[in-house]
C-alpha positions in Angstrom: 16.9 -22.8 8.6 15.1 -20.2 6.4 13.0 -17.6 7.9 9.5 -17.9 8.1 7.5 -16.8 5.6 4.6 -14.8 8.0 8.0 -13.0 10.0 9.3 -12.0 6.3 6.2 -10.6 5.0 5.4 -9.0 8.5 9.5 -7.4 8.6 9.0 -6.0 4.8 5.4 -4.9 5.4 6.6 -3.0 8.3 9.4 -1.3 6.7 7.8 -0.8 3.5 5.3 1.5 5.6 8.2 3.7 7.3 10.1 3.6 3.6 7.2 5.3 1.8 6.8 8.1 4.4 10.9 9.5 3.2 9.7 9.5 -0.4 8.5 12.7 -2.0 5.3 11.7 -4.7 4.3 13.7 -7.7 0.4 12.4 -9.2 0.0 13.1 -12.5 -3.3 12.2 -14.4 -4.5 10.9 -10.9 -8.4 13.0 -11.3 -9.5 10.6 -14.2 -8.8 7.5 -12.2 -10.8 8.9 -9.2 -13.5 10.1 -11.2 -14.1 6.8 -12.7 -13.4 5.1 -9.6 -16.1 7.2 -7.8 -18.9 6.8 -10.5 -18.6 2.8 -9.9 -16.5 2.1 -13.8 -15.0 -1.1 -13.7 -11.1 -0.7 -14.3 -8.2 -2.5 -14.9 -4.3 -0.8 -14.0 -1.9 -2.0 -15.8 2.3 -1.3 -15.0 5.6 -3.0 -15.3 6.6 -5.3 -13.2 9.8 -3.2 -11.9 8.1 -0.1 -11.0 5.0 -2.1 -9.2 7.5 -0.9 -5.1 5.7 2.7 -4.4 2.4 2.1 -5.9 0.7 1.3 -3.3 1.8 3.7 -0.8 -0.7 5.9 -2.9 -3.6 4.0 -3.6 -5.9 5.7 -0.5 -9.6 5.0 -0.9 -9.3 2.5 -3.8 -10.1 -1.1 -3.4 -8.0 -3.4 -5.2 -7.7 -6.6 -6.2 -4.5 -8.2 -7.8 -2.8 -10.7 -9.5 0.1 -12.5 -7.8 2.4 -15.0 -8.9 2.5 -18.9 -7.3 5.8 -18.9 -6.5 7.2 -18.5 -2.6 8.2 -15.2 -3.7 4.4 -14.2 -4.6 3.2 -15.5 -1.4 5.5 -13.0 0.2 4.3 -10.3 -1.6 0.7 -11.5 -1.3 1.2 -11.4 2.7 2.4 -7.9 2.4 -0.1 -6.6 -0.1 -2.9 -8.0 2.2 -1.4 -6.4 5.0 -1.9 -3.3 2.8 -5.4 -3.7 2.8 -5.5 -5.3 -0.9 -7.2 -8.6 -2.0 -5.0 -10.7 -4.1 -5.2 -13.8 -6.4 -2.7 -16.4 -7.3 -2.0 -17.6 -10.7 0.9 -16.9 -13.5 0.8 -17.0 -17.3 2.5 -20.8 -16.3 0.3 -22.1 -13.6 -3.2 -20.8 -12.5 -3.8 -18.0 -14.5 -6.8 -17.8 -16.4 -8.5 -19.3 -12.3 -6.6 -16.5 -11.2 -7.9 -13.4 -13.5 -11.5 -15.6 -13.7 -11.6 -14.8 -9.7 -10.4 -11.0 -10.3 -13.3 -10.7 -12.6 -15.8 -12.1 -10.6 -14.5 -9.8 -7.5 -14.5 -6.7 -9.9 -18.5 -7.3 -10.7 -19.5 -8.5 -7.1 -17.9 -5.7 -5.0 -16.3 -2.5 -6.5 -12.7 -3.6 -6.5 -10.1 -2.0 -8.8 -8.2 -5.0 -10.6 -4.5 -4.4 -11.1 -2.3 -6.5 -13.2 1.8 -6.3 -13.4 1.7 -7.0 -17.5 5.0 -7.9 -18.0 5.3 -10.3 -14.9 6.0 -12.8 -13.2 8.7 -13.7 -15.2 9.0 -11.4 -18.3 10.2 -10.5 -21.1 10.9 -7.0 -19.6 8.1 -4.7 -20.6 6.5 -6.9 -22.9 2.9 -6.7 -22.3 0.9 -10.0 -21.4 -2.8 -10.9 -22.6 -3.8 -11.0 -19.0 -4.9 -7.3 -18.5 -6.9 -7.8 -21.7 -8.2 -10.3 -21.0 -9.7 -9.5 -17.6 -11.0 -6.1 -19.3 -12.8 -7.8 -21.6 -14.3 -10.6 -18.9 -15.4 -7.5 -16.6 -16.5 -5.0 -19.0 -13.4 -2.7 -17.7 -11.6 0.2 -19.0 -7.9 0.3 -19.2 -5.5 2.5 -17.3 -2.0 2.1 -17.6 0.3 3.6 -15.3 4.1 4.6 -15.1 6.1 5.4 -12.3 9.3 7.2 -12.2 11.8 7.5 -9.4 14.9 9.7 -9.5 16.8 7.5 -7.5 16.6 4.1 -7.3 18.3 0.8 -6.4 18.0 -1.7 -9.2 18.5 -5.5 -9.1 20.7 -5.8 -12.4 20.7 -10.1 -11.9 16.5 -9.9 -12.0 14.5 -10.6 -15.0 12.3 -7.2 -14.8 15.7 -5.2 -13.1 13.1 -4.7 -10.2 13.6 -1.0 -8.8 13.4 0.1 -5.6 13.6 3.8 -4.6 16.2 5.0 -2.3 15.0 6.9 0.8 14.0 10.4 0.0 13.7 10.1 -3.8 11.1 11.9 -5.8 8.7 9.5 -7.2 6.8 10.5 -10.0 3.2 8.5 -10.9 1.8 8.8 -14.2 -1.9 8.0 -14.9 -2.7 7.2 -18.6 -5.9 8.0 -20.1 -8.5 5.6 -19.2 -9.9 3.7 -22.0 -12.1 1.0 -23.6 -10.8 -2.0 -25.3 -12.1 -2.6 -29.0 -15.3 -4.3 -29.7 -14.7 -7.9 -30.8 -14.4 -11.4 -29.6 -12.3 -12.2 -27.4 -9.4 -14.4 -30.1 -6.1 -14.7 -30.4 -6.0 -11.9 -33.0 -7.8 -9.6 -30.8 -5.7 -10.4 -27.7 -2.3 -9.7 -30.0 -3.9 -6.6 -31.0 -4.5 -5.0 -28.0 -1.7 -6.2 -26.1 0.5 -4.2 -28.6 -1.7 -1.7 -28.0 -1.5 -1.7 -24.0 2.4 -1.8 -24.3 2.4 1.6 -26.5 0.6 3.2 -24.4 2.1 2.1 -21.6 6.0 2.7 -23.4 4.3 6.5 -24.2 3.9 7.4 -20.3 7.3 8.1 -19.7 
């Protein structure tokens, strides 16, 4: 009989918490975000899917919000990421998602939540940027802000799509925050969507 989902979630939550606290972290960039984030700026992170494990060990006074995948496997990580303190909403580019990034939105103008968006996920290509992020920039008047993270050692699941990452105890973790910015002006199309995609996933390829 499989586990319970609650006793899984609770198990990784709890060591995810006593993980973090061997790693060594290195902010880079991490002033603009807070800036922004204490003026009341509407933002939207944006990382790949395989480097989402020591994010948010980091993420102190933000409030955030993010997109999480349908499957059993999201709900796990939903549990843990609420356990975290984070909101979360379900949907994936295949079921739910436009509900999903509509609800982000409408959290991100209502309260002062930071909305955070794994582009490449939930089932790939590997770092190929999704229109999702763009898309809930342009519904909630929000800049960009993509974000790399490095980690000098890591474990990485060769057999997974996104060759998920996790660091191994007492690596040095290095977070990059990219330069906050503002989509282009311009209806919200197919055209524009491409466009701006490609123009998240350079920035986002330029971090690191």
């Amino acid at each position: 009989m499989p586990l319970p989902i609650p006793l899984i979630s609770s198990t990784l939550y709890h060591l995810y918490k006593v993980w973090c606290r061997t790693l060594r972290f290195e902010e880079i960039g991490r002033e603009k975000l807070d800036e922004l984030w204490d003026a009341g700026t509407p933002m939207v992170t944006c990382l790949w899917h395989d480097e989402l494990f020591p994010l948010m060990h980091v993420r102190r006074n933000l409030q955030i919000i993010a997109v999480v995948s349908q499957s059993s496997d999201g709900e796990i990580l939903a549990q843990v990421l609420e356990k975290l303190g984070l909101l979360t909403s379900r949907g994936s580019s295949s079921r739910g998602g436009v509900k999903a990034l509509l609800r982000v939105a409408r959290t991100m103008k209502k309260s002062h939540y930071l909305g955070c968006i794994t582009v490449d996920g939930p089932r790939g290509p590997r770092h190929v940027a999704k229109e999702g992020a763009v898309f809930l920039a342009h519904r909630s008047n929000a800049k960009m802000v993509p974000i790399r993270i490095g980690m000098s050692n890591s474990y990485v699941f060769q057999k997974a799509w996104d060759k998920f990452q996790v660091p191994l105890p007492f690596s040095k973790i290095k977070i990059v925050f990219g330069e906050p910015y503002d989509l282009a002006e311009g209806e919200l199309g197919n055209e524009y969507l491409e466009n701006e995609r490609l123009r998240l996933e350079d920035k986002l390829k330029a971090l690191l």
